[in-house]
C-alpha angles and dihedrals in degrees: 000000000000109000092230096054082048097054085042090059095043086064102038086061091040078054095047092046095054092053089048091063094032086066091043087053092045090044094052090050096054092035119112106201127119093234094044092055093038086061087053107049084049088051095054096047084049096046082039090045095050114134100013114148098236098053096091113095113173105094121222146189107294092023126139118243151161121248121203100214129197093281095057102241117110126234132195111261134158118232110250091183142354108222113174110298083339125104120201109202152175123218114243115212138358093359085064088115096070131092111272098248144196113255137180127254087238088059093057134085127160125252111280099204107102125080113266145160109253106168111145116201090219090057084039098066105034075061091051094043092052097040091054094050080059102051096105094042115095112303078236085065096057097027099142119217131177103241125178118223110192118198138164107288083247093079103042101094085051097052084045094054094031101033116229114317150196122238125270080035118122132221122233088257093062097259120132135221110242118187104263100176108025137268111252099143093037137280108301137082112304112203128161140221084225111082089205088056111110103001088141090070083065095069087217114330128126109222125052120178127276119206146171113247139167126220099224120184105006112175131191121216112273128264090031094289089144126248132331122266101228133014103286127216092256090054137076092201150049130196132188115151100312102334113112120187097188111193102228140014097247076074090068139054115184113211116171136020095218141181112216094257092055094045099083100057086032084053100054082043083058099042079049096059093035082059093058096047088046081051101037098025110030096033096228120162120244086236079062098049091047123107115220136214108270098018117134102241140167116248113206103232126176081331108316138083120249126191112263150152130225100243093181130010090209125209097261088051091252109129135230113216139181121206113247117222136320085038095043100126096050109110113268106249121222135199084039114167117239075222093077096047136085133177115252114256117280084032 
């Protein structure tokens, strides 16, 4: 065959092939299954996640780990040598004093201290599934918000592959969730909209998981008394401030595993996904999605939300806004993402 019909035919597949995806793409965007719109919010935290430190999961010589010992408690070691299902390492401070040991596989898990993605599809869609048998409930009921959750770097890997979850609930291994830090606003899993919120319950690291959540039933005591003063059997949420103690973990969707300095790109990641599940999930119109000159409004700021109003909707659909009191004389900001926004509670 001439070299030049066969180089021909070489790009028109390359070509064919490209449409091809280019529809698929196209179809799973349109498409309004649960499963279709699950695979693209994990896409977007993976394509939004690249890079990240932590990503990497195949442990190596030299790598830093965690080592469950006899007494079931786990402590910070480095991998000498890798020897069929068998670990040889060395203890880090301040266990440097022990003898370096033989471990198994099963005992080892790698260090959980760098940013990474961690949305899991199963997690995904149990999120998707909840939040759509709540689309014609009150837009307060499925108002997404990005929260933080911090915990010991021991119980990352199982909040990565279970998701977060209350106590008395149990993992897919059999293991059970016992309260480790008290229960003062009522059993559940208590997150927060301020990154800094809870970074004591990370016993020293330096990333905790952030993660996409909706509120569901929240009640008020009756006859106008306010709001209750921990989370009540007949509701899925408590709020107090920032605090957030959500029932069940369909309520949550844990996105990122991220440091302080990586939260603010990895939120707008996450206001980005939260845009397309109020457009693919909830239904909701983009009219009703836009920011408008003059509305009171939350800007997302090192990780936590500040009172503001959209001073100008500019032509390429970034936003102008000026900071309400009692941040008034901070400078506007301009060029700022919708992403980053979100509308006060009751709007």
């Amino acid at each position: 065959m001439d070299l030049d019909i066969m180089t021909e035919d070489l790009a028109d597949h390359k070509a064919a092939h490209q449409m091809h995806e280019k529809m698929l793409d196209e179809d799973l965007k349109s498409s309004t299954s649960e499963v279709d719109i699950t695979a693209q919010i994990v896409e977007m935290a993976r394509s939004g996640g690249s890079g990240l430190p932590g990503n990497r999961s195949v442990m190596g010589e030299g790598d830093p780990v965690l080592v469950r010992w006899s007494d079931g408690h786990w402590y910070p070691a480095r991998v000498t040598s890798i020897h069929s299902q068998q670990y040889q390492v060395s203890w880090d401070p301040p266990y440097q004093c022990w003898a370096p040991e033989k471990v198994a596989e099963a005992s080892v898990i790698p260090r959980m201290n760098q940013p990474r993605e961690v949305c899991n599809f199963d997690v995904a869609l149990e999120f998707v599934k909840r939040l759509r048998s709540l689309k014609h409930r009150s837009s307060q009921s499925t108002r997404l918000e990005v929260v933080y959750h911090w915990t010991r770097e021991e119980n990352v890997n199982k909040i990565i592959e279970n998701n977060l979850k209350p106590p008395g609930a149990t993992n897919a291994d059999g293991t059970q969730i016992h309260v480790l830090n008290g229960e003062a606003f009522g059993r559940g899993i208590y997150a927060s909209t301020d990154v800094n919120y809870g970074r004591a319950y990370g016993a020293g690291l330096s990333c905790g998981f952030l993660c996409l959540a909706f509120p569901g039933h929240m009640g008020r005591t009756p006859h106008g008394k306010g709001i209750p003063k921990r989370l009540c059997k007949k509701d899925d949420c408590y709020q107090q401030g920032s605090l957030r103690v959500y029932r069940s973990s369909e309520q949550v969707l844990p996105l990122f595993f991220t440091d302080l300095p990586t939260a603010p790109r990895l939120s707008e990641v996450a206001q980005t996904i939260a845009r397309v599940l109020r457009e693919r999930v909830l239904e909701q119109s983009v009219t009703e999605l836009e920011f408008k000159k003059g509305e009171k409004v939350e800007v997302l700021w090192h990780g936590s939300y500040w009172q503001a109003e959209v001073a100008q909707v500019r032509a390429d659909g970034l936003l102008d806004v000026k900071w309400l009191f009692p941040f008034q004389t901070w400078p506007a900001e301009c060029g700022v993402s919708t992403a980053r926004l979100r509308r006060p509670e009751g709007h």
